[in-house]
C-alpha positions as CSV (number, residue, x, y, z in Angstrom):
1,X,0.0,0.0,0.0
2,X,1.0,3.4,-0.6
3,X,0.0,6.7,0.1
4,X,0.9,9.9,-2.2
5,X,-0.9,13.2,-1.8
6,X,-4.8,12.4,-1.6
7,X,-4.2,9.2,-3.4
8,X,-4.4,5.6,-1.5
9,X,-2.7,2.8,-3.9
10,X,-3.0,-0.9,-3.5
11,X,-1.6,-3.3,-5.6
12,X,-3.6,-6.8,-5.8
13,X,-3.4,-9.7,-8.2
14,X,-3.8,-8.3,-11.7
15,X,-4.8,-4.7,-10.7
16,X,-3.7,-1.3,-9.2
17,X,-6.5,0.1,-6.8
18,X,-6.2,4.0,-6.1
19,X,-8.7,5.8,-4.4
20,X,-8.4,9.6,-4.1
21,X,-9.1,9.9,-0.2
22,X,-10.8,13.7,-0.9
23,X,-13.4,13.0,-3.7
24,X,-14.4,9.4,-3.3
25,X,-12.9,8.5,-6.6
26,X,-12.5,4.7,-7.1
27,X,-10.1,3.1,-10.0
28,X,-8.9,0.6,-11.5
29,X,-5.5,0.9,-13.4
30,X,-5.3,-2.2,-15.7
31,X,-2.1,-4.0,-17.0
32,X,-0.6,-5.8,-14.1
33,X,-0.3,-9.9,-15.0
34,X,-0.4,-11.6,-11.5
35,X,0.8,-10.3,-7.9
36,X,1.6,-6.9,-7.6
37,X,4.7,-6.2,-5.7
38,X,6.2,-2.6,-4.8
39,X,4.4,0.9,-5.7
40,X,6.3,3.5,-6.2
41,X,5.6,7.1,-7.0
42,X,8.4,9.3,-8.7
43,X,8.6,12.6,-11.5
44,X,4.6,12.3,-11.6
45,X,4.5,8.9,-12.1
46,X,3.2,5.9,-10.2
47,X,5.3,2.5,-11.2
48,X,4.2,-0.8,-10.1
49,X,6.5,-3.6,-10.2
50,X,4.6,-7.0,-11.0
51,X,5.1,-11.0,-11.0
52,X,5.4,-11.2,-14.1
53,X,8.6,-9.2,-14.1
54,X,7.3,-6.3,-15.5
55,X,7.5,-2.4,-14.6
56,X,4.6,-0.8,-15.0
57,X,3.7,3.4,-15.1
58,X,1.0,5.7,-15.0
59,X,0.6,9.2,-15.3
60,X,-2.5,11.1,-13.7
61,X,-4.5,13.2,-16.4
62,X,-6.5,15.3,-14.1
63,X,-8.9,16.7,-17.1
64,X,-9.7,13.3,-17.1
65,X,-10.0,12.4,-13.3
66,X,-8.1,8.9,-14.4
67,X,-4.4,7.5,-14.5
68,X,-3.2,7.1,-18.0
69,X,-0.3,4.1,-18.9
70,X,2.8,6.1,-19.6
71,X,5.4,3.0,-20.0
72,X,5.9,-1.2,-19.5
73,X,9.4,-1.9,-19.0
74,X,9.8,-5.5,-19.3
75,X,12.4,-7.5,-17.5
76,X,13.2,-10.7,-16.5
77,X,11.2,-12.6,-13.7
78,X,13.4,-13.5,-10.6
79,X,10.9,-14.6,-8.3
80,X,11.7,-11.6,-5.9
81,X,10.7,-9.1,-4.7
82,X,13.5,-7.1,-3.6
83,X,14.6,-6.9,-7.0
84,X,11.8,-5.4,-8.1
85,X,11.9,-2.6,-5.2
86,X,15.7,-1.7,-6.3
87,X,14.8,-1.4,-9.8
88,X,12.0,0.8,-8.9
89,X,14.9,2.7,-7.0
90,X,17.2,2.8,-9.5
91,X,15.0,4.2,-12.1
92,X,14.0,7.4,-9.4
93,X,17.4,7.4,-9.1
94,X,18.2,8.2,-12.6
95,X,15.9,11.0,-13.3
């Protein structure tokens, strides 16, 4: 779980659930394949790292009250988690 600004993020098999905490919004950001693992949010963007051992990102369009996909970087599947958390790092790192 994560919490950024008045946005509540949950990552669950197959799916990103975000609530904005302020105006009741619910979504549903779309993509993940399986568990997902660490949320990260960084240069306006949230990134999810997934089972399937791929990076996800979205990008919040505020006309459009929704989270738009901004980038899938795919990488191999290790089985863990941690590696997903310091490639999450990395890329914040690198901005």
């Amino acid at each position: 779980m994560l919490s950024e600004g008045p946005w509540v993020f949950v990552g669950i098999p197959n799916v990103v659930k975000a609530w904005n905490i302020q105006t009741a919004t619910d979504l549903s950001l779309t993509g993940p394949i399986g568990q997902v693992y660490p949320l990260v949010v960084g240069n306006d963007l949230l990134f999810a790292g997934t089972q399937d051992g791929t990076i996800l990102a979205w990008r919040f369009n505020a006309a459009a009250n929704t989270f738009e996909p901004a980038a899938t970087l795919k990488s191999h599947n290790l089985g863990n988690s941690n590696y997903y958390s310091n490639l999450l790092n990395m890329l914040l790192i690198q901005e």
